[in-house]
N, CA, C and O atoms as a GROMACS GRO file, in nm:
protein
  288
    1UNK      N    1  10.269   9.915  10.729
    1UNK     CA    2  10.200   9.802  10.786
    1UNK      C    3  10.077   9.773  10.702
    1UNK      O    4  10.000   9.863  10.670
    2UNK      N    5  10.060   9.653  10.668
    2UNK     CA    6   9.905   9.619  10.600
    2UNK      C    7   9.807   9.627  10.708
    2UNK      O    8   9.806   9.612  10.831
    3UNK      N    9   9.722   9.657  10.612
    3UNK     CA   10   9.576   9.650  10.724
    3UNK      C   11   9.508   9.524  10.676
    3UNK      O   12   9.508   9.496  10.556
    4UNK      N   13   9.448   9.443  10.771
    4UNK     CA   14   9.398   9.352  10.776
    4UNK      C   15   9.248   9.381  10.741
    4UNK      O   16   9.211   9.487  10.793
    5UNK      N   17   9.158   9.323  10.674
    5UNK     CA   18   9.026   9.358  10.597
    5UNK      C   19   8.908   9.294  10.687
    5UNK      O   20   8.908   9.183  10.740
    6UNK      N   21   8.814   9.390  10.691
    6UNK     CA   22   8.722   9.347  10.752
    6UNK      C   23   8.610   9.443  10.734
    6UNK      O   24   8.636   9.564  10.731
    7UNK      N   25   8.446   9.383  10.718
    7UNK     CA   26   8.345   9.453  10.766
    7UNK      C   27   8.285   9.445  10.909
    7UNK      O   28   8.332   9.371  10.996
    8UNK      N   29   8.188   9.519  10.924
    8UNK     CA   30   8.126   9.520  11.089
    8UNK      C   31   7.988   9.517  11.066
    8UNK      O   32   7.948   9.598  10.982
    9UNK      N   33   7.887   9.428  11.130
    9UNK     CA   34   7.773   9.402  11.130
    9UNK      C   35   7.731   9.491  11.227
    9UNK      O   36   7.818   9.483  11.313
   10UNK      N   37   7.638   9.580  11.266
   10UNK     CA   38   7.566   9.644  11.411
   10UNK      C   39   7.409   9.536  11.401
   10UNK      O   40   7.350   9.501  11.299
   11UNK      N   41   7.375   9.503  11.549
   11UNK     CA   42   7.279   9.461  11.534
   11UNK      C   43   7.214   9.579  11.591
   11UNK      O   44   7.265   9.688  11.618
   12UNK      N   45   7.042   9.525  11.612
   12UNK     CA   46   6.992   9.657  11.653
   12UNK      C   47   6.976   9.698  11.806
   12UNK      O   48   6.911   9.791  11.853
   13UNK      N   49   7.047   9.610  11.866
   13UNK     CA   50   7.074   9.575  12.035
   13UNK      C   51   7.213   9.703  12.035
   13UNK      O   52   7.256   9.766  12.132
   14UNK      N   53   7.240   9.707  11.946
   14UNK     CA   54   7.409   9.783  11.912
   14UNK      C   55   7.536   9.704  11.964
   14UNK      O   56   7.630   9.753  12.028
   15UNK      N   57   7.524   9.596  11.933
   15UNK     CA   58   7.617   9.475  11.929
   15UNK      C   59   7.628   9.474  11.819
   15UNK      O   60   7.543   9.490  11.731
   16UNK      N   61   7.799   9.445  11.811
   16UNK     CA   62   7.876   9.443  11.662
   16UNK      C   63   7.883   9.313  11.646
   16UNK      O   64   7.849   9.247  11.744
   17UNK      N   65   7.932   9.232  11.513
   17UNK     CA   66   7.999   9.171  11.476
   17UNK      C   67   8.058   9.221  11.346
   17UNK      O   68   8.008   9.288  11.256
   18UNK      N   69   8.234   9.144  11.370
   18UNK     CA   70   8.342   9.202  11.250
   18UNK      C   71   8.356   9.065  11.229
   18UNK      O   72   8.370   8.975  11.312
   19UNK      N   73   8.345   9.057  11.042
   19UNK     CA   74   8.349   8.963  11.002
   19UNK      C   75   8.483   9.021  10.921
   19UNK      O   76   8.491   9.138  10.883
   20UNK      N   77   8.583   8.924  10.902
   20UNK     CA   78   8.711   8.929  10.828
   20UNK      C   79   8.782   8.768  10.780
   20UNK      O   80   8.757   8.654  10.818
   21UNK      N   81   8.876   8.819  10.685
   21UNK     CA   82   8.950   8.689  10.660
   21UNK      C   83   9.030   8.596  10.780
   21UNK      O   84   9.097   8.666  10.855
   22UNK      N   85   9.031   8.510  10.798
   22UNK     CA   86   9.135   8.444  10.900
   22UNK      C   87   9.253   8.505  10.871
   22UNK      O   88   9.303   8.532  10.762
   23UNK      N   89   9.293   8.524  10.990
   23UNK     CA   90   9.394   8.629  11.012
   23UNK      C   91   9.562   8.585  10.972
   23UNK      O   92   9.649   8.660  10.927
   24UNK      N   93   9.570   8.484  10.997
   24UNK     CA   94   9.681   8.415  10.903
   24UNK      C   95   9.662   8.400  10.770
   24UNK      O   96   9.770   8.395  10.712
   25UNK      N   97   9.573   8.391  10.703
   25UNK     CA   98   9.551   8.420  10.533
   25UNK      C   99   9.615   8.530  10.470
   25UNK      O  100   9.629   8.509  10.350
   26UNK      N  101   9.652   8.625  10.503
   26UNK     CA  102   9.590   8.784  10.409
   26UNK      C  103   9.778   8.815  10.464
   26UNK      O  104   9.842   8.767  10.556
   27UNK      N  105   9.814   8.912  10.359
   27UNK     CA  106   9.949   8.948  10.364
   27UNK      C  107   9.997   8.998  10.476
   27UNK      O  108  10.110   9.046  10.470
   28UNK      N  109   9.916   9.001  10.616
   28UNK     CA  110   9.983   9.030  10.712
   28UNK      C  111  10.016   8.937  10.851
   28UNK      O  112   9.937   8.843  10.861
   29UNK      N  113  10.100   8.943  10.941
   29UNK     CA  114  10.148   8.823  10.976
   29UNK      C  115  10.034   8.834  11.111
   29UNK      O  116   9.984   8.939  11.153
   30UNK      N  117  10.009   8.691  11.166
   30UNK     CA  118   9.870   8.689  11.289
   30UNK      C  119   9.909   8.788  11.356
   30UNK      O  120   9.824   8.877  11.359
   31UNK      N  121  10.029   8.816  11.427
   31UNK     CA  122  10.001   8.855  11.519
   31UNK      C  123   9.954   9.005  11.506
   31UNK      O  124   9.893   9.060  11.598
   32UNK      N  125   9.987   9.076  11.375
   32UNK     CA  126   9.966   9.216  11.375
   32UNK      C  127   9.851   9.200  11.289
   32UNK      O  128   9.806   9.309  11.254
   33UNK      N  129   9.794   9.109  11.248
   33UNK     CA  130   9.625   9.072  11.203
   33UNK      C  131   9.545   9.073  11.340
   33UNK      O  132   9.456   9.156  11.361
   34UNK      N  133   9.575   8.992  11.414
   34UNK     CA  134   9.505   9.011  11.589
   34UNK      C  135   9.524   9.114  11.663
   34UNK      O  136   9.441   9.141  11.749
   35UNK      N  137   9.683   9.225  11.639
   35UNK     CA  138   9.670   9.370  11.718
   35UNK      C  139   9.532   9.423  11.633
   35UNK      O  140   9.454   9.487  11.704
   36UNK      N  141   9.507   9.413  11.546
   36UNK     CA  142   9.436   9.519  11.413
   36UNK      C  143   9.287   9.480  11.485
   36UNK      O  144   9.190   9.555  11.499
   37UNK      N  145   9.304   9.325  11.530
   37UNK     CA  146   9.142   9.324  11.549
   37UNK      C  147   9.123   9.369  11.692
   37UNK      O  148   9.027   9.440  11.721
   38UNK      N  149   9.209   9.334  11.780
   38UNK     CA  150   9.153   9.410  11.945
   38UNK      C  151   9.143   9.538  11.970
   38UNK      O  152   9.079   9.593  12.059
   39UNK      N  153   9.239   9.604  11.851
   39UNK     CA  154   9.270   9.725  11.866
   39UNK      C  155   9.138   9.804  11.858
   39UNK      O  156   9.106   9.907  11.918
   40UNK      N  157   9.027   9.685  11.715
   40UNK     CA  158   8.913   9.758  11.691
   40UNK      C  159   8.773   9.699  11.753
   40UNK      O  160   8.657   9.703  11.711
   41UNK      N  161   8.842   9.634  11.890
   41UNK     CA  162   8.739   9.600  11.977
   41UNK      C  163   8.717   9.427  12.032
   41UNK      O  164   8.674   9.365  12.130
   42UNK      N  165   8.762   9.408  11.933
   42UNK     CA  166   8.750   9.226  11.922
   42UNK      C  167   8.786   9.176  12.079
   42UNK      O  168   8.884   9.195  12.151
   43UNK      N  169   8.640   9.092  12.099
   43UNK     CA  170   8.662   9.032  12.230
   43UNK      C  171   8.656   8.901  12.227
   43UNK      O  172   8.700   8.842  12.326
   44UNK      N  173   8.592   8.809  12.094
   44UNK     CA  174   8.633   8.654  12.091
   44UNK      C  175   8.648   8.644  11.938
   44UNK      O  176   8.581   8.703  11.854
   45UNK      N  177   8.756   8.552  11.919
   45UNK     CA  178   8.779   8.549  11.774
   45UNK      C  179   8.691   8.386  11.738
   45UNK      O  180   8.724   8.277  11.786
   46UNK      N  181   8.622   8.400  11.683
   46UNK     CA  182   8.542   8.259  11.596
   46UNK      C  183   8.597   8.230  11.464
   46UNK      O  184   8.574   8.296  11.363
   47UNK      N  185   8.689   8.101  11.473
   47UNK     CA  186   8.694   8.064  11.326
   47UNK      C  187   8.634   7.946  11.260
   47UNK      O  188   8.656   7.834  11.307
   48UNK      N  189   8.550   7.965  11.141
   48UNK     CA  190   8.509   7.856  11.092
   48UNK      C  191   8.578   7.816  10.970
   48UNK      O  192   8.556   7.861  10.857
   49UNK      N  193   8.678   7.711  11.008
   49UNK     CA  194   8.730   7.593  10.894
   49UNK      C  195   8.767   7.468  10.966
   49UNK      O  196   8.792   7.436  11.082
   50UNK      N  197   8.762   7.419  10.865
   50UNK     CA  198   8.786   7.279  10.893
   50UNK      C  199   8.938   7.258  10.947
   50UNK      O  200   9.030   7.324  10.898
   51UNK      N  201   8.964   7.143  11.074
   51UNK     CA  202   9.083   7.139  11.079
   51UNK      C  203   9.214   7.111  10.949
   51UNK      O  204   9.337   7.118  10.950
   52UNK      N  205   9.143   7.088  10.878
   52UNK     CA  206   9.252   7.077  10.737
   52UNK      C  207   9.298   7.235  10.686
   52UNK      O  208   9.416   7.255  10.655
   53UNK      N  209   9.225   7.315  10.683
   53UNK     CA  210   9.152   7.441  10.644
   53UNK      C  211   9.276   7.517  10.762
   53UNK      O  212   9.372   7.575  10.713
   54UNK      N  213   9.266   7.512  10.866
   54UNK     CA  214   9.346   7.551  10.986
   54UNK      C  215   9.507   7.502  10.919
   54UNK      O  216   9.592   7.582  10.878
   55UNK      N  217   9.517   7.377  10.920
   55UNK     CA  218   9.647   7.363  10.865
   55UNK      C  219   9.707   7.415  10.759
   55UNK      O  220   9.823   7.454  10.746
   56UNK      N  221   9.596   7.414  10.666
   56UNK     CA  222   9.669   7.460  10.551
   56UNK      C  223   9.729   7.594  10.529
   56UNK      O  224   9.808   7.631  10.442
   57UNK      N  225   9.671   7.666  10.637
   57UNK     CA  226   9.627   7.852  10.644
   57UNK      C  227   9.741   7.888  10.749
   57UNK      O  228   9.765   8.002  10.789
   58UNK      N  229   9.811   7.764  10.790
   58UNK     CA  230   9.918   7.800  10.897
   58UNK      C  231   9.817   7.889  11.042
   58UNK      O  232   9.875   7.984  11.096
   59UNK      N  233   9.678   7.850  11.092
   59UNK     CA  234   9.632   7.909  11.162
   59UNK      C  235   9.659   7.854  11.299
   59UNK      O  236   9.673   7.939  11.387
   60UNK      N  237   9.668   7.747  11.330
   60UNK     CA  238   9.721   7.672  11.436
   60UNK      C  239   9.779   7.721  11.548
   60UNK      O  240   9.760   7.676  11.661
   61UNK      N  241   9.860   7.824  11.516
   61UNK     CA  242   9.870   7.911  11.618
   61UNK      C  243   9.787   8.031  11.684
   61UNK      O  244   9.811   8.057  11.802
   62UNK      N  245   9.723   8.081  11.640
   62UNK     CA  246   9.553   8.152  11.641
   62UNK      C  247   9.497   8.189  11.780
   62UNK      O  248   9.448   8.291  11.829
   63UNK      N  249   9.531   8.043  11.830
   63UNK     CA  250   9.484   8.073  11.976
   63UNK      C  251   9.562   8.136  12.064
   63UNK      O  252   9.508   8.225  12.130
   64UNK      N  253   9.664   8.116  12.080
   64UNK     CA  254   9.786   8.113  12.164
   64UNK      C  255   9.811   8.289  12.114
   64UNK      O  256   9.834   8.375  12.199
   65UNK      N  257   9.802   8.318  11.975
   65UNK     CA  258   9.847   8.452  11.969
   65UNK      C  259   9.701   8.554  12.037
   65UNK      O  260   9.709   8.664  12.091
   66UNK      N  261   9.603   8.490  12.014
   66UNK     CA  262   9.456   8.525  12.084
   66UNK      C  263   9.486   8.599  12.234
   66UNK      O  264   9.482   8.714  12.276
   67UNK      N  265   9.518   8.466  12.288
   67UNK     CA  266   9.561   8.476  12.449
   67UNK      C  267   9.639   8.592  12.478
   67UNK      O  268   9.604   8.691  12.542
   68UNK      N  269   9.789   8.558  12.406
   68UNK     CA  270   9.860   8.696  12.411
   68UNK      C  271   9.819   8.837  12.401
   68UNK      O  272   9.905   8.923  12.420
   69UNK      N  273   9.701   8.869  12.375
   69UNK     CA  274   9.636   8.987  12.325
   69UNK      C  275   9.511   9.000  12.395
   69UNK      O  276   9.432   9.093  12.378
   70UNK      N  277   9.496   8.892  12.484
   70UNK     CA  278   9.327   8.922  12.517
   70UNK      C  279   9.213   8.901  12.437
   70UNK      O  280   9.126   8.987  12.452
   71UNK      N  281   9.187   8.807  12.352
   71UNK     CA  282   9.111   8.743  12.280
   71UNK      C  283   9.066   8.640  12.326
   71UNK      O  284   9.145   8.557  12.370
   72UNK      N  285   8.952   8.621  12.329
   72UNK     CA  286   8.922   8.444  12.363
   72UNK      C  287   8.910   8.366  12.261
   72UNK      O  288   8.889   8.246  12.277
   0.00000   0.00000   0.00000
């Protein structure tokens, strides 16, 4: 299985943020890019691109696999 790439920010509250590639980008398929991220805590996924950016990246589905997993 690929692992999906990511760092983790701690703030000093000890709140994380994991910053990673959009999860449809990178050689592994969303949905086992989104097990990889809840698995390591992920409770809302934020993506910033443009809706073109979304299309092009085949991310469109993103949400819906979100839901399935408990992501907001």
């Amino acid at each position: 299985m690929k692992v999906h790439s990511s760092d983790i920010l701690t703030l000093d509250n000890g709140a994380q943020h994991l910053f990673t590639p959009c999860p449809s980008t990178k050689e592994t398929s969303p949905e086992n890019a989104v097990s990889q991220l809840q698995q390591a805590g992920t409770q809302m996924l934020v993506i910033l691109m443009f809706d073109e950016e979304i299309a092009k990246n085949n991310a469109g589905l993103l949400p819906s696999v979100c839901a399935r997993q408990g992501i907001t």
